[in-house]
N, C-alpha and C positions, 0 to 999 in steps of 0.2 A: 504494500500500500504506500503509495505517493505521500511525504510528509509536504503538508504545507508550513512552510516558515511563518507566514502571516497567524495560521490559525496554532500555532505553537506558541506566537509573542501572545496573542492573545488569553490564551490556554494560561502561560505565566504569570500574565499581568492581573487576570480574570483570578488565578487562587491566593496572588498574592497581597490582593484588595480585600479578598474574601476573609485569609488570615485573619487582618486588622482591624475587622469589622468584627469576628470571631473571639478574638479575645476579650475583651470586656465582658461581652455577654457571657462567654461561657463562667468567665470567673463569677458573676455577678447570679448565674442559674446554680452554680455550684454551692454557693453560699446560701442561696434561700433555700435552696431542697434540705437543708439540714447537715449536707455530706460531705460540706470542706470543697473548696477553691479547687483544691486537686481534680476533685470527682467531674466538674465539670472541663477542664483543661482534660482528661483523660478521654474523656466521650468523646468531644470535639476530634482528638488526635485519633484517637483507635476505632473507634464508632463512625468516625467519618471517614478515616481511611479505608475500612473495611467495604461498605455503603458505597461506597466510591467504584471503587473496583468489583463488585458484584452487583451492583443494581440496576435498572430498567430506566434509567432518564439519568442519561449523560452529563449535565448540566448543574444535578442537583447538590447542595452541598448541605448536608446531614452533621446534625449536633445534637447536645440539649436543647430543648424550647420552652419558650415559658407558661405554654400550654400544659405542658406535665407537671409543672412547680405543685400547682395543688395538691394533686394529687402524691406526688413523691413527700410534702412536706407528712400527709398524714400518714402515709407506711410509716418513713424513718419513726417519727414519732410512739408507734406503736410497735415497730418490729426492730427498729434498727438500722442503721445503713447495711446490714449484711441481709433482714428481710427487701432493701429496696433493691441488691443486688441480686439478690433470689426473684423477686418479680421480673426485671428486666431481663432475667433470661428466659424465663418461663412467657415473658411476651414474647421473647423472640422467638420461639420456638412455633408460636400459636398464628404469628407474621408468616412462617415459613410455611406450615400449614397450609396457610389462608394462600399462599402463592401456588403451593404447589395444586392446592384444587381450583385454581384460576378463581376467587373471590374475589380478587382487583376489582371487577366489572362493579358490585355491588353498590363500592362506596359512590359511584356516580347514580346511582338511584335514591341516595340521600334527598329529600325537600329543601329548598333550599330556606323556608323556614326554621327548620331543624337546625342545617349549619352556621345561619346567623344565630341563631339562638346558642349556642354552645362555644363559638367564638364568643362572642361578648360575657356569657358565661365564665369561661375559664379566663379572658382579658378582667373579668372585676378580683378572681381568685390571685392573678399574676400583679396586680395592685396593693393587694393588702398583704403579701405575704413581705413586701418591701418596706412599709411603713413602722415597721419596729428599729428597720435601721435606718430607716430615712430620720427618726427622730430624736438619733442619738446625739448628732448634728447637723442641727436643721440647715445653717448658715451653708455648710458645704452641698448638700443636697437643693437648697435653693439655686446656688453659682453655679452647678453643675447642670442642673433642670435647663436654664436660662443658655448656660453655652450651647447646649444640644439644639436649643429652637433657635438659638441663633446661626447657628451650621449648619440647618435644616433650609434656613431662609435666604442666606445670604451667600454659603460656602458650600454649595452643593459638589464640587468637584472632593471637598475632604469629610471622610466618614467622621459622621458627629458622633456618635458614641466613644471613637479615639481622642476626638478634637474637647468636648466634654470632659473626657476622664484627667486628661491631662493638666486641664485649667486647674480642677478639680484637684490634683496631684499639686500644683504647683502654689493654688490657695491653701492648701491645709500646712505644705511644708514653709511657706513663708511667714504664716497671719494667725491661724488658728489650732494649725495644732494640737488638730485630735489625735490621742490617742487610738480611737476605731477605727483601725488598719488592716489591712487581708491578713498580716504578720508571718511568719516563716513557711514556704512553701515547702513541703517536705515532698519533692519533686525525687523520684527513683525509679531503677526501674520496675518497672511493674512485676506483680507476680499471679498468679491465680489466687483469686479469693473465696475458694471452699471451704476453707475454716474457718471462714464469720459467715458463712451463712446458715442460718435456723433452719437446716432442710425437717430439722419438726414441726415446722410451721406451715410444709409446702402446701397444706390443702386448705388453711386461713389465705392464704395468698394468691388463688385461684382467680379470684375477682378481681383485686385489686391488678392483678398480670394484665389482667384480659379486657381491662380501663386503661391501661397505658398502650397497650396493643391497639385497640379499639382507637384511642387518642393518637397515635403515633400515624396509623395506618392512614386518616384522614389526614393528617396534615399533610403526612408525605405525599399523596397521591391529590392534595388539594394545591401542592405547592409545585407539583409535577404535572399537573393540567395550565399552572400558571407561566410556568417556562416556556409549557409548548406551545403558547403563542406568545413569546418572546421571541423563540428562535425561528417558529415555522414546522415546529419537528412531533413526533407522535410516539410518547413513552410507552414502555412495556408495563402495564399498570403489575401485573402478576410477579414480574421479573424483579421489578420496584419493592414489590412486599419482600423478596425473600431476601436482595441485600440489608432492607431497613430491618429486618431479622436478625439476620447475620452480623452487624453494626451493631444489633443490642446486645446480641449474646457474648460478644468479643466486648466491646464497652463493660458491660455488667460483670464479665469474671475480671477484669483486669482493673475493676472498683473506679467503672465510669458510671453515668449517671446512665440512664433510658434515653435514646437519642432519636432525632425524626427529621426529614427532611424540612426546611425551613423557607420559605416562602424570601423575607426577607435578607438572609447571605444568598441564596440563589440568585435573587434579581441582580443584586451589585455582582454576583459572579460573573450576569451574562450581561449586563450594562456594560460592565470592563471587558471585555472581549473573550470570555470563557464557552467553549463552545462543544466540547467533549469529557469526556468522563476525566482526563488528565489533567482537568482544572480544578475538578475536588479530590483528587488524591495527591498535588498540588497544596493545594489549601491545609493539608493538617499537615504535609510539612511543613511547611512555612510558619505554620501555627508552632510547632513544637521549636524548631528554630528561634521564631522571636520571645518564646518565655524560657528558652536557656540563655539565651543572650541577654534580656532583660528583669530577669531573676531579681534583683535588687528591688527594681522598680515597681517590678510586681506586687512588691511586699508592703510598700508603702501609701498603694492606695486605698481612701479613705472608704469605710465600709456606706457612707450614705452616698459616695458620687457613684458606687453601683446599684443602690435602693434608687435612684436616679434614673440613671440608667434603664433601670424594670420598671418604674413609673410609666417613664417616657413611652417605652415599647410596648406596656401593655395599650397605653392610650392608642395608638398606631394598630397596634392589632384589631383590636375593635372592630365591628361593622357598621362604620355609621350610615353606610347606604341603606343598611337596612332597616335603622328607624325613621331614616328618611322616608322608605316607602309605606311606614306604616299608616301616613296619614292617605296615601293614595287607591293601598290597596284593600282588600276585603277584612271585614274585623277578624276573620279566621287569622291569616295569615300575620296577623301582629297576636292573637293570641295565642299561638304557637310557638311562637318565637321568642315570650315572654316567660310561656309556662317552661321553656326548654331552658331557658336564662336561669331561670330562680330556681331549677332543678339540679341544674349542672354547681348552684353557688353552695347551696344546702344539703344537697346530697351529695352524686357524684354522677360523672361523666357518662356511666353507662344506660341508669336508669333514666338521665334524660332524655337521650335520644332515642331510647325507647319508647319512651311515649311521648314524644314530639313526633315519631314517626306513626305511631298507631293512632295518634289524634289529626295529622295529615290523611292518614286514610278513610276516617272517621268521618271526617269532614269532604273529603273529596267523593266518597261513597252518597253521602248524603245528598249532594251538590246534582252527582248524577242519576240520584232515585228522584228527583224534584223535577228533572229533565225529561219533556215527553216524546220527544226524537231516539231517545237512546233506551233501547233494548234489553241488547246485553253490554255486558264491562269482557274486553278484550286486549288484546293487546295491539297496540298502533299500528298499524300497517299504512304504509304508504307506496302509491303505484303510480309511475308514470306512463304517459297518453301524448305519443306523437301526434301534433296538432297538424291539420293540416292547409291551413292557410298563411303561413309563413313560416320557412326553413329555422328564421333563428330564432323563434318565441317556441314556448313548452309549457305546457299544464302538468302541476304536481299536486294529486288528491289526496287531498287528507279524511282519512275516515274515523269516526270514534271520536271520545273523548282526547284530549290532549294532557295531560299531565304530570306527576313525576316521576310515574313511572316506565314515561315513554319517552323522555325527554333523549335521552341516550339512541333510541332506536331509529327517534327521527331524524338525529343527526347524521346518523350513519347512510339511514338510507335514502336522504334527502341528496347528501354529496355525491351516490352511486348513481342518482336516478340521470341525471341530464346532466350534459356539458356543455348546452346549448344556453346563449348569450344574456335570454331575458326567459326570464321564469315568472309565471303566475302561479302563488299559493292557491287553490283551491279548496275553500275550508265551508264547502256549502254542506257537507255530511259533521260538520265540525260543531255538536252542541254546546261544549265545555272548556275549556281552558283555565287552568289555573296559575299561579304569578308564577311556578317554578317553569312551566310551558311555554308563558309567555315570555318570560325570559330568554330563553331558549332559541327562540321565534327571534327574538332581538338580536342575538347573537351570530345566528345562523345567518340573518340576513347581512348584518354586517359584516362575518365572512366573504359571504360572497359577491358584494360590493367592494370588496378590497380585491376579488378576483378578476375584479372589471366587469362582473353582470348585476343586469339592474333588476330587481325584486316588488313586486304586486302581491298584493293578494286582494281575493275577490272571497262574494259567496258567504259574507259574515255576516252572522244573525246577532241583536240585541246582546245577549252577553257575551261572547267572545270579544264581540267590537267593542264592550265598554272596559271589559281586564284588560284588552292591546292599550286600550287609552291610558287607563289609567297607570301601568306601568312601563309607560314612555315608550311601547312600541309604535303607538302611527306618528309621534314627532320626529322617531328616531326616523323613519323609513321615509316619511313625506305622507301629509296627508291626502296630495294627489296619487300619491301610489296607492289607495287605501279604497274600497268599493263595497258596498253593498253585495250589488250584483256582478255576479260572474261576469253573466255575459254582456254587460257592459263593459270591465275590464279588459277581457278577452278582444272583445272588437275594438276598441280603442288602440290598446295595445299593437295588437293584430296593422290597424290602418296608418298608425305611426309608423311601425319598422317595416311597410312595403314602402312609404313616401321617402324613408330616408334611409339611403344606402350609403358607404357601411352605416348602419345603425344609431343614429344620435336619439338620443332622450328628450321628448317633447314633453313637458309638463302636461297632465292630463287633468284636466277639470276638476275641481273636488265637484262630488257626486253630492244633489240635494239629500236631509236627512230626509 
């Protein structure tokens, strides 16, 4: 295979961004999980080397997150860092599992309810688990907060969680003076950690495994959807489970924390020009390099510029699209997202989304027993119908309900169906749609408008047309591309691309209500 020089500088520069981004946080997850600075510099280095070189999206660069914090603080608390060591393999095992009987697929059947709901959920847990040391000194955890939104705003080319920590570093050793330091890293080499873990505990630990697992598996594959359209590319969702497996099991015996692809070092990985799997196994070198070189320094900083630090990122983490849509879209859809919130804060990760997902169906069953077009509940199919009044226009029928658990299907077979230039949605069999569909529908369309074809759809009755509106699909699309009826679309359509060769886009009427 051809090495490109270009995508190797890139490859470099892409892990070696990632690094630097990488350290603070990890020291900063390491500390709130209960398990010591170490535990997270360990993850990051071995968990993500490992992750790296075995898993299904090239791109991805795998650590601790602070999604797991919650949940790690309450093992440790209850079993010990050698119980959370014992989960995190026992998750990874259940990751490998879930790879080898190809589950990948599932987690994209999530509601998209559900996932806002359990983001902000575990973003309010990765908040407060910071606030004991943010209080310790407040003064340095304020100057730090402030430089990060100042390099967020003004220094976008230098990572603000480096550019923060540093200020941070350089106010406490000037002026104030805290005491609350990371203090001596007892950095060595690793060994296996079988004799701190409570293997009598292994069947208290079931759950709690299979919450990190469960928590892990979404990020990684939610941050692995995220990349691939970054780069253009289409990850192995199965392939993905069984390194983010393999990353925990190696992390967890060698007394790293539970590690998961990260949304966040990924992006900068592939902003910087990271574009292969050699740029996150890349990255924890580099990582391990700069905290043997900067060892000293490490030691000395202050424990609230990383309560900071988690402040900051959980705030970032957050979904605030999604409470933005709640004033838009149907009261279900924010009450789901609410009950999945306060389940994920109060209980834990698993039985949220447990029933944020069986109250999506709840509601979405309901939705379509109230609906008198629709029959039976099936699964989505879509078929295309060569038109025969113009070569480069195409009708794509949608039949059924639309929802979340077709959202995936329609994608697929949406993209197989035509290659042909201008497409009409047909959505005249189409009683139902829900925000995760319509979403969907937004998405899809904007796809394929970045592919150079232009997007209709016709054939919408009363609530389909009012959930597009409401969640910003006919502004996104134009509400001249937007119809009632079919067969007005269709001939419209149709008489524009005979009149204009190649094909130019004539705004089409919006259609009376």
């Amino acid at each position: 295979m051809k090495i490109s020089w270009k995508r190797l500088q890139g490859d470099i520069i892409g892990g070696i961004t990632a690094a630097v981004v990488a350290l603070p946080l990890s020291l900063a997850f390491g500390i709130a999980s209960g398990a010591g600075a170490e535990a997270g510099l360990y993850a990051s280095i071995f968990g993500g080397l490992t992750a790296a070189l075995f898993g299904g999206c090239g791109v991805q660069i795998t650590g601790p997150t602070g999604a797991m914090i919650g949940v790690l603080v309450a093992i440790v608390s209850q079993y010990g860092v050698g119980g959370m060591l014992l989960a995190g393999v026992l998750a990874g095992l259940m990751q490998i599992v879930f790879g080898l009987f190809r589950f990948g697929k599932f987690v994209k059947y999530l509601p998209q309810p559900v996932i806002a709901g359990f983001t902000n959920g575990v973003s309010i847990l990765f908040f407060m688990t910071a606030i004991d040391d943010a209080r310790k000194t407040l003064s340095i955890t304020v100057i730090t907060a402030l430089s990060i939104v100042l390099a967020i705003r003004f220094l976008k080319k230098v990572p603000e969680s480096l550019f923060g920590l540093t200020v941070g570093i350089i106010a406490n050793e000037l002026f104030i003076k805290s005491p609350h330091v990371v203090g001596t890293l007892s950095l060595r080499a690793p060994k296996l950690a079988f004799d701190i873990m409570p293997l009598g505990n292994i069947g208290h630990l079931i759950i709690p495994a299979f919450t990190i697992c469960l928590l892990g598996s979404i990020s990684a594959l939610l941050s692995a959807e995220v990349t691939d359209e970054m780069v253009g590319a289409r990850h192995d969702s199965n392939k993905e489970l069984i390194g983010q497996g393999l990353g925990n099991i190696v992390s967890s015996l060698l007394g790293g924390l539970p590690v998961s692809g990260a949304v966040a070092r990924s992006g900068v990985n592939v902003h910087s020009g990271g574009r292969t799997r050699l740029s996150g196994i890349l990255h924890s070198i580099f990582l391990l390099i700069l905290v043997l070189i900067l060892g000293p320094i490490v030691r000395r900083i202050p424990l609230a510029s990383l309560a900071a630090i988690l402040m900051i990122a959980s705030l970032r983490t957050a979904d605030w699209k999604s409470l933005k849509l709640m004033s838009r879209a149907r009261w279900s859809y924010g009450a789901i997202m609410t009950v999945t919130t306060v389940l994920t804060v109060i209980r834990d990760l698993t039985i949220a989304v447990a029933v944020g997902v069986v109250l999506s169906g709840i509601f979405a069953l309901a939705e379509l027993a109230s609906s008198p077009r629709v029959k039976t509940i099936g699964e989505k199919i879509i078929e295309s119908s060569v038109s025969s009044f113009h070569p480069d226009v195409d009708i794509i029928a949608f039949h059924g309900p639309l929802f979340f658990t077709g959202v995936e299907h329609m994608r697929r077979c949406v993209s197989e169906a035509s290659e042909k230039p201008i497409l009409v949605f047909d959505f005249s069999d189409v009683a139902f749609i829900d925000e995760t569909g319509a979403l969907a529908v937004k998405d899809l369309a904007c796809r394929l408008k970045a592919e150079g074809k232009r997007v209709y759809i016709g054939g919408l009755s009363r609530k389909p047309l009012r959930i597009l509106m409401r969640m910003g699909v006919v502004d996104n699309l134009g509400r001249n591309c937007v119809y009632k009826s079919l067969n007005r679309a269709v001939k419209r359509v149709s008489d524009e691309a005979t009149q204009a060769e190649p094909f130019e886009h004539v705004l089409v009427p919006r259609e009376n209500a």
